[in-house]
C-alpha atoms as a printed R data frame, in Angstrom:
    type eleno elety resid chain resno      x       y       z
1   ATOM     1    CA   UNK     A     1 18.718   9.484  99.019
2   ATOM     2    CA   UNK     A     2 16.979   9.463 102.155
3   ATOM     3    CA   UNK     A     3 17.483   6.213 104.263
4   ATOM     4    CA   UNK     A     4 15.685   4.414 107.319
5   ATOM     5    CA   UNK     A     5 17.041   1.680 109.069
6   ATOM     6    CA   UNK     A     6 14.745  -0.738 111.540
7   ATOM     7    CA   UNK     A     7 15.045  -3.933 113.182
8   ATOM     8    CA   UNK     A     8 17.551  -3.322 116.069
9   ATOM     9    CA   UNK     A     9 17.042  -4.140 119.023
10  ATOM    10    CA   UNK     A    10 17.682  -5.791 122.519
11  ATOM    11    CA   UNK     A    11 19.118  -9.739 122.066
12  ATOM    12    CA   UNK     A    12 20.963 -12.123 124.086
13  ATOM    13    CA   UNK     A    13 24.836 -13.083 123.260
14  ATOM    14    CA   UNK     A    14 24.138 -15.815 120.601
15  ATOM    15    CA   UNK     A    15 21.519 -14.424 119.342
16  ATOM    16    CA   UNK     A    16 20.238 -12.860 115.552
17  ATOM    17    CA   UNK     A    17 18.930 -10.049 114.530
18  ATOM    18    CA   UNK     A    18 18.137  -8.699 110.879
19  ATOM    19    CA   UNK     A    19 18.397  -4.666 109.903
20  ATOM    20    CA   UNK     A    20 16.454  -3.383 107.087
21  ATOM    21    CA   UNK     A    21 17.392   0.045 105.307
22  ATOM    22    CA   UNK     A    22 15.039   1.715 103.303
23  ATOM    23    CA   UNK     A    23 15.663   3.998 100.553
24  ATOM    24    CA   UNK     A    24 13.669   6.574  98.310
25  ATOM    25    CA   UNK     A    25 14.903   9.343  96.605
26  ATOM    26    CA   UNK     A    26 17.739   8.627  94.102
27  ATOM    27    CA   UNK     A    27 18.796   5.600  91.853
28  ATOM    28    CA   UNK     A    28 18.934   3.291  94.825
29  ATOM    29    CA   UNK     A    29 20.409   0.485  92.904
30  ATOM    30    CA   UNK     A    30 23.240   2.060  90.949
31  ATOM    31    CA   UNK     A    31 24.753   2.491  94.182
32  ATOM    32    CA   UNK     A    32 27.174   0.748  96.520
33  ATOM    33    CA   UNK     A    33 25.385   0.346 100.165
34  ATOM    34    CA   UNK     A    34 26.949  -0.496 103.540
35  ATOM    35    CA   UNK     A    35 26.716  -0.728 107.215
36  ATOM    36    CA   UNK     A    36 28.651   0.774 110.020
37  ATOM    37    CA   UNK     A    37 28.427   0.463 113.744
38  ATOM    38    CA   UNK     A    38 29.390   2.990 116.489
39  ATOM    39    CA   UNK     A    39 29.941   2.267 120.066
40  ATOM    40    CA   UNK     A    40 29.467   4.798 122.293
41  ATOM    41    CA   UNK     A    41 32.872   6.817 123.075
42  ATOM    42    CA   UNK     A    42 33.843   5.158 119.806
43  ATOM    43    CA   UNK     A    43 34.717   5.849 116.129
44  ATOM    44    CA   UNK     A    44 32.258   5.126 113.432
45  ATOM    45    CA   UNK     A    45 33.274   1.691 111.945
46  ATOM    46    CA   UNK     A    46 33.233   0.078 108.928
47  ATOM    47    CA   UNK     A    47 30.899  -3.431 108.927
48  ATOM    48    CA   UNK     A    48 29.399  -4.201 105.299
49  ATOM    49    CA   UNK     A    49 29.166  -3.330 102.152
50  ATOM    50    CA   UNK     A    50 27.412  -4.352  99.296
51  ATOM    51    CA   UNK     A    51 28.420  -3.574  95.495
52  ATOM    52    CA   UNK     A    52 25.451  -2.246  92.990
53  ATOM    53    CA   UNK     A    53 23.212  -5.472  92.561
54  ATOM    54    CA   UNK     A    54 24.479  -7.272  94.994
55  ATOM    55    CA   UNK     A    55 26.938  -9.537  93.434
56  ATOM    56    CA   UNK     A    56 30.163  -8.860  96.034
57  ATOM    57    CA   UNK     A    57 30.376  -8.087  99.585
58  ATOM    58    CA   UNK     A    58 32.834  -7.332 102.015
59  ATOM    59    CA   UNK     A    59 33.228  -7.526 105.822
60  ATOM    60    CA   UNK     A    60 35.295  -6.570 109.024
61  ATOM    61    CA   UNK     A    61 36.926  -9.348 110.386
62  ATOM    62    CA   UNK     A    62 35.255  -8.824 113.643
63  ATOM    63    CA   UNK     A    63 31.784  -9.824 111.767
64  ATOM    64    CA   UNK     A    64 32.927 -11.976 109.026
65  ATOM    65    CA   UNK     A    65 31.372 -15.224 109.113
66  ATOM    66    CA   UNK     A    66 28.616 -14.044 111.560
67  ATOM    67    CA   UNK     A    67 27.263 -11.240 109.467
68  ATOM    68    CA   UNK     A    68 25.696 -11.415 106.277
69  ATOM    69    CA   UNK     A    69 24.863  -8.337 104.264
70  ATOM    70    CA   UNK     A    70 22.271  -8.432 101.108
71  ATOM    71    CA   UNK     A    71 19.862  -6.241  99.341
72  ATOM    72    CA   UNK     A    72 16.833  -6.096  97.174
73  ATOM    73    CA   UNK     A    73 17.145  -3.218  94.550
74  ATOM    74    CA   UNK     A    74 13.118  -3.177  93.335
75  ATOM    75    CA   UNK     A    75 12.401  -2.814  97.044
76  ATOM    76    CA   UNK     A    76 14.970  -0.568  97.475
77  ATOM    77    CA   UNK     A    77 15.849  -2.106 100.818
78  ATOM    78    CA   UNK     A    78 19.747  -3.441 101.811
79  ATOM    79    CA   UNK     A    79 19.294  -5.998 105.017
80  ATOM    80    CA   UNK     A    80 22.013  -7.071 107.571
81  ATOM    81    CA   UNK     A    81 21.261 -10.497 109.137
82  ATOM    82    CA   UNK     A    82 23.734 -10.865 112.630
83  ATOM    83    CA   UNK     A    83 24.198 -14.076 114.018
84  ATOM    84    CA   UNK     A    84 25.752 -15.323 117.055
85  ATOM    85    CA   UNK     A    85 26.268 -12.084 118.226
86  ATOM    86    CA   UNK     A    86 28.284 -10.938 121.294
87  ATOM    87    CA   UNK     A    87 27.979  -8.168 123.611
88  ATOM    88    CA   UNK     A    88 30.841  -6.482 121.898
89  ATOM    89    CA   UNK     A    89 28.439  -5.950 118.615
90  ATOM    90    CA   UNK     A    90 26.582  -3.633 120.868
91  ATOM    91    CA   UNK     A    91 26.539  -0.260 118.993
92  ATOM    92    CA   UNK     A    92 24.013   2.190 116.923
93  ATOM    93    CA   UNK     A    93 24.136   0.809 113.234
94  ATOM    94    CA   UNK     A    94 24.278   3.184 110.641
95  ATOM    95    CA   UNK     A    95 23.104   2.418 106.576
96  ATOM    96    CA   UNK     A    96 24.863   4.422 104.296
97  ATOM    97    CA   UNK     A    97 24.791   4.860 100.421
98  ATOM    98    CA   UNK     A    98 28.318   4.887  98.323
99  ATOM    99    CA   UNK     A    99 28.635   7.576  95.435
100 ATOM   100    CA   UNK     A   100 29.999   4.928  94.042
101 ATOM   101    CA   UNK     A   101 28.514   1.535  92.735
102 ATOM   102    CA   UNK     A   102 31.759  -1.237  93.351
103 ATOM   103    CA   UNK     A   103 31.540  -2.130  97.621
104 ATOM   104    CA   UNK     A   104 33.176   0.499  99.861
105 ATOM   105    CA   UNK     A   105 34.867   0.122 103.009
106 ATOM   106    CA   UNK     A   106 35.615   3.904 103.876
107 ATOM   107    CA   UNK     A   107 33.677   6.394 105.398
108 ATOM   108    CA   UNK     A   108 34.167   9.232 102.625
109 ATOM   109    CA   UNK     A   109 32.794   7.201 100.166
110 ATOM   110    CA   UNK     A   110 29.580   7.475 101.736
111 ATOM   111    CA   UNK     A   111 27.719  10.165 100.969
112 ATOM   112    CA   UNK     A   112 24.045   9.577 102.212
113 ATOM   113    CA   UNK     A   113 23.364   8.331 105.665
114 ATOM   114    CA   UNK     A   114 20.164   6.738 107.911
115 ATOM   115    CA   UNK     A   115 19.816   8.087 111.474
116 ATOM   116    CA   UNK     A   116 20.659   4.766 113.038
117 ATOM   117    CA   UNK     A   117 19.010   1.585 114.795
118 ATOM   118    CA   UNK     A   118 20.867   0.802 118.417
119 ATOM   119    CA   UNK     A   119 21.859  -2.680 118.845
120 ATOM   120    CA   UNK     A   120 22.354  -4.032 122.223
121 ATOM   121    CA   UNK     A   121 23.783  -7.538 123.021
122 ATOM   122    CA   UNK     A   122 23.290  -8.559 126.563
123 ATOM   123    CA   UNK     A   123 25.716 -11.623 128.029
């Protein structure tokens, strides 16, 4: 599946900003989808992930309660709306699609991946 991410961006610390991922290609919505983030000089982290249709999430604790993660399967499109974000959320944000269709939090359960959206959080 080929995916496109859009919506990042240049915010101030307390600010929101909402990522869109769109799909084609594959059966986008027998599929597990998620976000991850990398800082530069960093790993690739785990953020979000969605299960199938939507029903269960799961977060890093360094987003959870901030970040909400969602998607819409007949527009093919998973979203990440960030709120009160902090300088330290600063990072290119990667959309990936599971082979599987329950939420994943690991990176080798990802098998398709977007080029990326950068993210930068100013204080």
């Amino acid at each position: 599946v080929q995916l496109v991410e859009s919506g990042g961006g240049l915010v101030q610390a307390g600010g929101s900003l909402r990522l869109s991922c769109a799909a084609s290609g594959r059966t986008f919505s027998s599929h597990a989808m998620g976000w991850f983030r990398q800082a530069p000089g960093k790993e690739r982290d785990f953020v979000a992930t969605v299960n199938w249709i939507g029903s269960s999430t799961a977060y890093a604790d360094s987003v959870k309660g901030r970040f909400t993660i969602s998607r819409d399967n007949a527009k093919k499109t998973v979203y990440l709306q960030m709120n009160s974000l902090k300088p330290e959320d600063t990072a290119v944000y990667y959309c990936a699609s599971s082979s599987t269709a329950t939420g994943a939090t690991r990176r080798w359960e990802y098998i398709d991946w977007g080029q990326g959206t950068q993210v930068t959080v100013s204080s």
